[in-house]
C-alpha positions, -999 to 999 in steps of 0.1 A, spaced: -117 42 -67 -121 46 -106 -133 17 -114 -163 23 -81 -166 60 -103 -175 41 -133 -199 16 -116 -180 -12 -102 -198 -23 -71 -174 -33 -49 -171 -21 -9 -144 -9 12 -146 -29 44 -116 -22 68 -78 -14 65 -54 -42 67 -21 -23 73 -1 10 62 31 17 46 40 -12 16 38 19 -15 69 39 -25 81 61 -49 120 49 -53 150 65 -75 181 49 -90 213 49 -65 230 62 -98 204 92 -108 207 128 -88 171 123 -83 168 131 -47 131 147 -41 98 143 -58 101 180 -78 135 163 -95 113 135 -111 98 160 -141 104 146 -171 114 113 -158 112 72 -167 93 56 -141 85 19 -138 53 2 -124 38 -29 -122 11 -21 -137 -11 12 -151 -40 19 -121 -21 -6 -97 -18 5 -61 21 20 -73 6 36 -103 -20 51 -80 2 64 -56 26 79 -74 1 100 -93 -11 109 -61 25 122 -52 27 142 -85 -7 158 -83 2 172 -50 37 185 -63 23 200 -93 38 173 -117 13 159 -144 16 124 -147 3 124 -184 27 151 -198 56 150 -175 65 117 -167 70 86 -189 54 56 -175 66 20 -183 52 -11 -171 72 -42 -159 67 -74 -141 72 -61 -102 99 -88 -97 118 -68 -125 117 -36 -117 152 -36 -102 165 -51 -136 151 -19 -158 166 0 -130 200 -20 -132 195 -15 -177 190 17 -171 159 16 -189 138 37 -159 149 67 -136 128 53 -109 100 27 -98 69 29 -81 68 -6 -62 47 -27 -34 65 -42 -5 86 -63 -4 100 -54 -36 105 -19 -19 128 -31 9 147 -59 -14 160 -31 -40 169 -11 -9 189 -42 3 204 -47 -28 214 -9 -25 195 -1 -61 174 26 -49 168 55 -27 133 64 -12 117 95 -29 84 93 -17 79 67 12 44 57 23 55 51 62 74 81 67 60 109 51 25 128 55 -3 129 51 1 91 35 21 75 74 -18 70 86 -34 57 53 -44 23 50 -26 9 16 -45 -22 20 -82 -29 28 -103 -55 28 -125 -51 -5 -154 -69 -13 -184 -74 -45 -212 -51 -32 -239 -73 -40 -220 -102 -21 -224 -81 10 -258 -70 6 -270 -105 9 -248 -119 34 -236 -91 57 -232 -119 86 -207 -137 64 -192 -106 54 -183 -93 87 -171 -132 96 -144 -134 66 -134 -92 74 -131 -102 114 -110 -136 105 -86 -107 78 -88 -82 106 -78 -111 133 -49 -121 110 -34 -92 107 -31 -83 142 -13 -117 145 16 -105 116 20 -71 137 25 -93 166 45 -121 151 63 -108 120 93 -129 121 69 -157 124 46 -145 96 78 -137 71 90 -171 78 59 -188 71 52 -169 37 81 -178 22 80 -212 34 47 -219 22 66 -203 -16 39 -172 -11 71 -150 -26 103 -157 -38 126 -140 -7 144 -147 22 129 -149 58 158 -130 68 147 -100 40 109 -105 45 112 -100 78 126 -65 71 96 -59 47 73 -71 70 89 -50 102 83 -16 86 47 -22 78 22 -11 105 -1 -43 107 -24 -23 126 -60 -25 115 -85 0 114 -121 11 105 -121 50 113 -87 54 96 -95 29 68 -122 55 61 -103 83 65 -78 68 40 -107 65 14 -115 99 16 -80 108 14 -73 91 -22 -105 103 -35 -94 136 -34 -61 134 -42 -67 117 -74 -89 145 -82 -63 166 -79 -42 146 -99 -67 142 -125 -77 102 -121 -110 110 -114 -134 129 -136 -137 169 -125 -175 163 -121 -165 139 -96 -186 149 -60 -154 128 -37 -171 134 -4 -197 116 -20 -180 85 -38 -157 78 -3 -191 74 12 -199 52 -15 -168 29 -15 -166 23 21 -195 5 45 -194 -3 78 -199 -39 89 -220 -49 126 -198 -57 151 -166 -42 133 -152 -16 150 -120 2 164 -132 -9 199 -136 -44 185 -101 -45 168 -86 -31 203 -101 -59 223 -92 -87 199 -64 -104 213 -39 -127 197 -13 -154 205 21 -141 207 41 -165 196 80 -167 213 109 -155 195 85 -145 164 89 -104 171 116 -83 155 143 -67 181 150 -28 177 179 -29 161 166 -55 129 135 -29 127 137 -11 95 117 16 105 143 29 131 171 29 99 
């Protein structure tokens, strides 16, 4: 959303799923809740990446100042368990999977936790964003390539063994089926236009609060901005869609790392 502040024309479409952003603390720290991480070392993938983003979010709410009270470093995302393991950070802000391999590699604890906690268990992480201008002049193709993304990601909500298996078959990440189906299984591949929306509203004012967007900044106004609504993409349209469900490809009860 800073970058749309400044100008960028580029359109919020629909959400894609929920849950892949945490804020997670060294096994080996007494950081346990989101007050203890004052004064801090946190890594991130990068500064104004989806991590970065969240965890300011976090802070704001929590009346921590990310530019005075925390020091941010930046590290590839595969090696943000290393800087954990050197001792060089407190904590990371990661993406899944990385998220669920450090906890399986019993490196970190959740802090802040995109799928469990309010408000952020109904925000939509990732959307599907497109150039504005692209859009403009071909809404038909638009709404073809968000309805194929939308399609898709039903089809990893119903199949997520079968979709971990084939990312990492097809070298997407470096993981393990066995692990990516874990990552995989606690994301809600669910998509969404009214909640993608909502989610979009949700950020903008947050990172008001947390002082990522200027204090001139009318929110309301930029969500309405950032997001546009597509013909023939809706919620009804997304609950009709069907999809193959593929045998063997769903993750049993006791595998699902939501109910851990």
């Amino acid at each position: 959303l800073k970058p749309i502040e400044q100008g960028l024309d580029v359109r919020f479409l629909a959400g894609i799923h929920r849950g892949c952003l945490r804020v997670q603390a060294g096994v080996k720290t007494n950081i346990h809740t989101i007050d203890d991480l004052k004064g801090k070392r946190i890594g991130v993938p990068g500064m104004g990446t989806p991590p970065f983003v969240f965890a300011n979010r976090v802070f704001g709410v929590h009346g921590i100042d990310a530019g005075k009270d925390i020091t941010w470093k930046v590290y590839p995302a595969g090696e943000l368990g290393l800087a954990i393991d050197k001792g060089e950070v407190d904590v990371v802000a990661d993406a899944e999977p990385i998220g669920s391999l450090l906890i399986a590699e019993g490196k970190v604890r959740n802090v802040a936790d995109q799928i469990m906690d309010a408000p952020y268990k109904d925000e939509y992480c990732c959307e599907v964003i497109a150039n504005g201008k692209w859009v403009d002049a071909n809404p038909d193709t638009a709404a073809r390539a968000t309805r194929a993304l939308l399609k898709g990601a039903k089809w990893v909500e119903t199949n997520p063994k079968a979709a971990a298996i084939m990312a990492v078959e097809k070298k997407y990440l470096a993981s393990t089926p066995e692990l990516n189906t874990v990552a995989l299984a606690r994301l809600r591949y669910i998509p969404s236009v009214h909640l993608a929306e909502e989610s979009v509203h949700t950020a903008s004012r947050e990172m008001k609060v947390a002082k990522m967007l200027s204090p001139e900044t009318d929110t309301e106004a930029l969500a309405k901005r950032a997001f546009m609504h597509l013909p023939g993409i809706t919620d009804e349209w997304i609950k009709n869609l069907e999809v193959e469900k593929i045998a063997g490809a769903q993750v049993s009860p006791d595998e699902d790392i939501r109910l851990i």
